[in-house]
Structures are given as C-alpha cells and as structure tokens.
C-alpha positions, 0 to 999 in steps of 0.5 A: 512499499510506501509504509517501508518509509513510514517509521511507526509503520516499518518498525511495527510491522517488523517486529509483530507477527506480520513480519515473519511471514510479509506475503501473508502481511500484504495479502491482507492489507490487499484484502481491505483495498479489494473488499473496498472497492466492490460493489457491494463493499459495505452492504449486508452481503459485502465483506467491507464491514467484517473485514473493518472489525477483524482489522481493528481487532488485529490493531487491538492484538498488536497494542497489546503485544509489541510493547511487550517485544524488547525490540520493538522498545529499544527502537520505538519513540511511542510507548503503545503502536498503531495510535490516532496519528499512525492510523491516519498516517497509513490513512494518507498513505492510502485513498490520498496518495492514489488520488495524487497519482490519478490526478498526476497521470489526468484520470478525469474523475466525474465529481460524484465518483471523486466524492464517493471515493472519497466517502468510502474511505472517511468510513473505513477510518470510522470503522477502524476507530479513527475519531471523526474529527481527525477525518478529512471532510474533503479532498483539499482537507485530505491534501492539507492534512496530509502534509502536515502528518504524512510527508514530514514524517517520512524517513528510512529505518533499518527495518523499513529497508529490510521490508522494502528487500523482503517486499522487492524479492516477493516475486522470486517464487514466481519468476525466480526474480528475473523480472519481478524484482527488476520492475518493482524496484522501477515501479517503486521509483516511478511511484515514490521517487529518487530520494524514497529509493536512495533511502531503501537502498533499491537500485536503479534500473537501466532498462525499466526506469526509464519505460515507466517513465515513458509509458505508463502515463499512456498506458493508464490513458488506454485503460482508461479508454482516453486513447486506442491502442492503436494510438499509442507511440511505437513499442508500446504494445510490448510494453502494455503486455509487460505491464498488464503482465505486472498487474496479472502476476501482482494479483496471483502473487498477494490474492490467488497465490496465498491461502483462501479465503484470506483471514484476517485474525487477531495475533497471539504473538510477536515475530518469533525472529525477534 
C-alpha cells in the first residue's frame, strides 16, 4: 500500500502491464519478500538468486517499454522509470519501514539477527543492480537515508488513489468485501497513518480502527511469545482469531489463491487499458 503514496511507483505500476491485472502484480512482489525470508534464500537450492535476475530483467522490460506508454509521458517527471533513486525509494519502503514497525510494537531483536536482517536485504539491492555505494551500511544509515529520499517524496497521485481502491477490493472474491476491505482500510491507517489514508481517500472505520489501535501491539507480543494468551486483556481472544484470520485469508488471497508456481517474467507490453 505504501508504494500507492510513492509517485515514480504508483504511476509506474499503473501504466505498465502490472496494472492490469494488480492480484498478480503483488503476488510477485509477495514472492521476492517470501523467498527472502527462507532458510535457504540465497543458496544453490533457495530461489532467492533467481527471483533477484527475473525481477531485475522485469525492471529491464519496463524501461524499456513505459516510455513508449503516451500516458505514462504526459504525467511522468523522469524520461526512463524504475531509476537508482526509485529503487532505493521502494528499498526503504521494504526492510526499513518494517524495522520501524518491529521497533514501534518492542520486537527485542538479538543484534546478530538485526544485522542479518539487515545484510539479506543490502544483497537483494546488490542483486537487483542498485550500486553499492547507494546502500546503507547500517541500520542508522538505512533511517538517515531514508529520510531523506523516502519520506520527503511521498505524495498522493490519481493513479496511486486508484491502486490503493484496487488493492483495498482485492478481498472481494473471497469474502465479497464484507470484511476484508473494512480491515484493510483499518490496517492501512494503523500501518501508514491519518494523512497517507486522507491522501488515498480510504475512509475511516468506526469498528476496527480502533481494535487495531488497541490490540495489535498485544497481539505481535503473544506471537512473539512476550505474553500468554492467557494474559491478554478481555476480548482480545475474538480478536486474535480475527487477525490471524487476516493473515490466514492475506496468504490465500496473494500466494495460494494465485496461479503456481508464481512466475515472474519480463513484460512484452504495457496496460493494455492505457
């Protein structure tokens, strides 16, 4: 959702071939965060390595093409996308931005696991042609970089508002949006914040804004085995259920509920709808 606020990002997405079909545009995108975070992520028999080349042959394809999109002209302020600055925008707008968020909700996070964290990601940027010395060498780097080329530079667009709704109604085909757009909306406010929600016109929502304001700290601290469940407050055990049901119905929805095995592959086109 964040990359909805990120104006080389939103407009990129939008008027390349990703745009058209958004469920299959995340799902891959899901693919390089999950293939990351295995065990094996960047040994002979992970998928790490491969999924690094097809992404950056991907990013390949889109130079190439969006400039010829007239769209994509009329409102872009770059001649070619997806340049050193953007990548190391959408960079932070990754391991960053989750660091923040696991030191916002007191994840203790030993130093050696903070650093390989931290490493994984410095070789995924390496991979996908980002030059080393636009890489952070630390996490305090990786804050101080970020902003200065992350948080100045966010701002809405009529296509990011148009991919944050298509991104909000994704759950329809499971649950026909009764719930799923509701507590995405609540979640993007928890996650982004007031301003970021007023500038995606995502409206605010009287039953789970708050419960995510409320429970979600606790709930991160049960998974993380800092409290027993049996600890928590009164009514959180409905909504612990309710959240792991988010997390259950967000990997059918981007990973089982899409096409396997997940292929990332160099566009031939733009959006066709542009």
């Amino acid at each position: 959702m964040m990359s909805t606020v990120i104006p080389h990002e939103a407009r990129a997405v939008y008027y390349s071939k990703g745009g058209a079909d958004m469920r299959d545009r995340i799902t891959k995108t899901a693919k390089l965060g999950y293939d990351i975070g295995t065990r094996n992520a960047f040994l002979p028999d992970g998928e790490m390595i491969v999924t690094c080349v097809k992404t950056r042959l991907a990013h390949a394809g889109v130079r190439h093409l969006l400039p010829q999109s007239p769209y994509w002209t009329k409102v872009a302020d770059e001649q070619i996308p997806i340049s050193q600055a953007d990548m190391m925008v959408t960079w932070h707008s990754l391991p960053t931005t989750v660091m923040k968020q696991l030191t916002r909700w007191k994840v203790p996070i030993p130093a050696d696991e903070s650093a390989a964290f931290l490493h994984s990601w410095q070789l995924t940027a390496h991979m996908l042609g980002i030059l080393d010395e636009y890489i952070p060498g630390s996490w305090d780097e990786a804050n101080s970089q970020a902003a200065q080329v992350l948080d100045p530079v966010l701002a809405p667009t009529t296509e990011g508002v148009k991919l944050a709704d298509i991104l909000l109604h994704l759950g329809v085909t499971i649950d026909g949006g009764i719930l799923t757009t509701h507590i995405l909306g609540a979640l993007t406010r928890y996650m982004l914040g007031d301003e970021i929600c007023g500038w995606l016109q995502i409206p605010r929502e009287p039953v789970w804004d708050p419960v995510f304001e409320a429970f979600w700290p606790t709930f991160v601290a049960i998974k993380e085995g800092l409290l027993k469940i049996t600890d928590a407050p009164p009514g959180l055990l409905q909504v612990y259920w309710a959240f792991d049901e988010i997390i259950r119905l967000g990997t059918l929805l981007f990973l089982s509920g899409g096409n396997l095995p997940i292929s990332i592959q160099i566009p031939t086109a733009n959006n066709p709808n542009y």
